[in-house]
C-alpha positions as CSV (number, residue, x, y, z in Angstrom):
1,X,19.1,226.4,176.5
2,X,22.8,224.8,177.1
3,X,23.7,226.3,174.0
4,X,22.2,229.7,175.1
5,X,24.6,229.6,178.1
6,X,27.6,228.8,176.7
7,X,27.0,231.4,174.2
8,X,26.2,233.7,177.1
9,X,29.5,232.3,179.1
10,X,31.7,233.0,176.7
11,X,30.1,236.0,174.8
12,X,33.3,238.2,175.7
13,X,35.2,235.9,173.5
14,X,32.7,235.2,170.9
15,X,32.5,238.8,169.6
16,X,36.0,238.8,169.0
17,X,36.5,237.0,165.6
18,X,35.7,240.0,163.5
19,X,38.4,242.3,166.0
20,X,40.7,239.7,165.6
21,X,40.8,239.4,162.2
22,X,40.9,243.4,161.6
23,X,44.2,243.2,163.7
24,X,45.7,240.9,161.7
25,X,44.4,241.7,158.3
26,X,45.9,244.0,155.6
27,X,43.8,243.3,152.9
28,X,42.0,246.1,150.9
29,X,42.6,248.9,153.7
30,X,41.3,252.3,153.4
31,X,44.8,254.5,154.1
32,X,42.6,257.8,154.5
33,X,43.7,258.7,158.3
34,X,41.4,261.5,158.2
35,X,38.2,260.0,157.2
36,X,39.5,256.3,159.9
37,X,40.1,258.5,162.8
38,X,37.6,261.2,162.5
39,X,35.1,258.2,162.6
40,X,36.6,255.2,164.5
41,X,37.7,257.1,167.8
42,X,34.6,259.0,168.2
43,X,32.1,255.5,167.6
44,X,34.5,254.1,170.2
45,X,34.3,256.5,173.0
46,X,30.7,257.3,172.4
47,X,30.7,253.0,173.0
48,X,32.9,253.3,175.7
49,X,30.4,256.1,177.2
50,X,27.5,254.2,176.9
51,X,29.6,251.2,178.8
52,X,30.8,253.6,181.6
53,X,26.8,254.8,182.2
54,X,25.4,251.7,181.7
55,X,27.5,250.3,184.7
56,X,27.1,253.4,187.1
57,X,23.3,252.1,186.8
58,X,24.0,248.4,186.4
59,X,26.8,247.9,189.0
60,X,28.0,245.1,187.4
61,X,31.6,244.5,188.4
62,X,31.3,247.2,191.2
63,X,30.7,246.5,195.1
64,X,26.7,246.8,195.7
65,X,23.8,245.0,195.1
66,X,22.4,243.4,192.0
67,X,18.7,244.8,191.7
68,X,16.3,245.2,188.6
69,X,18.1,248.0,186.5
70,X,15.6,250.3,185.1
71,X,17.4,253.9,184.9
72,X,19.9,255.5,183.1
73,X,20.6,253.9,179.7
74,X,18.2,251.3,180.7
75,X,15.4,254.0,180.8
76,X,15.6,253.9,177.0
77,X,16.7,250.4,176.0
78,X,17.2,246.6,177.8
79,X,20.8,246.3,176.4
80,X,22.9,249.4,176.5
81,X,25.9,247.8,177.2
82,X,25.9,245.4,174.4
83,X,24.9,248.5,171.9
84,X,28.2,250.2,173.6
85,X,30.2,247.2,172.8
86,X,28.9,246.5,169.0
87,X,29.4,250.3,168.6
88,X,33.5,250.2,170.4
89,X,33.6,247.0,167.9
90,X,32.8,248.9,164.9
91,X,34.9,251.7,165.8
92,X,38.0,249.5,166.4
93,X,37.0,248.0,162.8
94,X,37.3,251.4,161.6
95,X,40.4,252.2,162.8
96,X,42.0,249.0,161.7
97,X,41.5,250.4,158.1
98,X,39.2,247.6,157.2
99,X,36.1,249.7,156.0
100,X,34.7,245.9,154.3
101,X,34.9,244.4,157.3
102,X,32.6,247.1,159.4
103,X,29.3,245.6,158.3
104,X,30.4,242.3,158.9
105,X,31.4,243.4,162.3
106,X,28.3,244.8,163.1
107,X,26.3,241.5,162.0
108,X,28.2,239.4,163.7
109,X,28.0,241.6,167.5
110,X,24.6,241.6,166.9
111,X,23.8,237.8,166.3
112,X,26.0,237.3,168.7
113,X,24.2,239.3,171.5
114,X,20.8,238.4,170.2
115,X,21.9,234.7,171.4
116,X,23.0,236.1,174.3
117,X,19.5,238.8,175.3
118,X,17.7,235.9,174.9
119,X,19.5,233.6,177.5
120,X,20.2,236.7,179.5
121,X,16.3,237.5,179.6
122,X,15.0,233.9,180.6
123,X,17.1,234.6,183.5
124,X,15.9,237.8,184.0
125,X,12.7,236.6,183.6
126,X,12.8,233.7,186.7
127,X,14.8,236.3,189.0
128,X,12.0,239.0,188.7
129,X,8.9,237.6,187.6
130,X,6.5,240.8,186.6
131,X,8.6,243.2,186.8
132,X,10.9,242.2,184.6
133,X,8.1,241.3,182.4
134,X,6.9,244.4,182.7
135,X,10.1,246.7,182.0
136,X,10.0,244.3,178.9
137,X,6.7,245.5,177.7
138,X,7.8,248.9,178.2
139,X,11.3,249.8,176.6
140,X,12.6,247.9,173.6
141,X,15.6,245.8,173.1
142,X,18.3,247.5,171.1
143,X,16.3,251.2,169.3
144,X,14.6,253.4,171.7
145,X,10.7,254.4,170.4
146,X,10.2,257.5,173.3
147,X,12.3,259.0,175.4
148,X,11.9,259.1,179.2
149,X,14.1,261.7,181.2
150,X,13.3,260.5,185.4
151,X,16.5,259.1,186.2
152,X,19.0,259.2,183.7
153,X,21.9,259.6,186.0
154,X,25.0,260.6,183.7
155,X,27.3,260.9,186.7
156,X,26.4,258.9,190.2
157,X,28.2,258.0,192.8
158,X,29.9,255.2,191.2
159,X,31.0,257.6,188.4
160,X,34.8,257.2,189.3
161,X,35.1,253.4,189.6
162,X,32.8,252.8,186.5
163,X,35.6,254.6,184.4
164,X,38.3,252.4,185.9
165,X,36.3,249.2,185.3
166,X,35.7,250.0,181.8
167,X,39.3,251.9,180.9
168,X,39.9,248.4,179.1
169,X,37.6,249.6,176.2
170,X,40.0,252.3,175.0
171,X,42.7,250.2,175.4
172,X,41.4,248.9,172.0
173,X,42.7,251.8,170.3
174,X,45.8,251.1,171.5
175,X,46.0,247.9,170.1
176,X,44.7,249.2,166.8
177,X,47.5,252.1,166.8
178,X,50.0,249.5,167.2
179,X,48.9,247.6,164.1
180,X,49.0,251.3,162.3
181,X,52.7,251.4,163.6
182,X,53.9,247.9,162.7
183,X,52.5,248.2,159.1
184,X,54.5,251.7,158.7
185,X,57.6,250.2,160.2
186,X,57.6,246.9,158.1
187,X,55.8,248.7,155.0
188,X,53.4,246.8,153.2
């Protein structure tokens, strides 16, 4: 279980290999700016989206208290935040040209956060007791089977600072435009 945690404290980190390595890589890129953008920005902001409703249920990072999440995103899936970050990593990996490195991507985010789900839900699992094991019996991991529409809540209250705690995410492209740049300005 130490190893669980550590995987779990440091998970932010962890996932980053494969971004790192498409920021620094030239190798075998795909120089079609059509098909790159037309598929990396979109993946990332549907990512980022998912991040931005996720935490307007969630809370996490904002001011309030930290109850049993069960609606919005989490209506249809435990995880929604960890399917918006594999999804802003795979977009990034797009962008960076690196079309061989996008299933790799994608593997690795989701080993990574099945280590993490399953240290994340131990926890879960002591702070709620039933209901937690409940909501687990219900509504799966990472693919939705039905879809419930109660609560869904695509713009609440905390609408406003949810998009300024997650503007980081599309900072990504960013980073991703300035490797586009340097590349053009150096020539490879």
């Amino acid at each position: 279980m130490r190893f669980l945690k550590w995987i779990y404290d440091f998970r932010g980190f962890l996932v980053a290999p494969p971004l790192v390595l498409s920021l620094i890589c030239f190798y075998s890129e795909t120089e079609s700016d059509i098909l790159i953008l037309s598929l990396g920005i979109p993946i990332m902001f549907i990512g980022t989206f998912i991040r931005i409703w996720s935490q307007q249920h969630l809370h996490y990072r904002l001011p309030d208290s930290k109850i049993l999440t069960i609606t919005g995103p989490y209506e249809f899936v435990r995880n929604p935040i960890y399917i918006g970050n594999t999804l802003i990593c795979v977009g990034a990996t797009i962008l960076s040209e690196l079309l061989w490195l996008v299933p790799i991507t994608f593997i690795w985010c989701i080993g990574m956060y099945s280590l993490v789900i399953r240290y994340e839900e131990s926890k879960l699992l002591k702070k709620h007791g039933q209901a937690y094991l409940q909501y687990m019996s219900e509504i799966p991991r990472w693919i939705p089977f039905k879809f419930r529409f109660k609560n869904i809540g695509l713009i609440t209250k905390y609408f406003y600072h949810s998009v300024i705690v997650e503007i980081h995410c599309l900072l990504l492209i960013l980073l991703f435009s300035l490797k586009e740049a340097l590349e053009h300005w150096f020539g490879s």
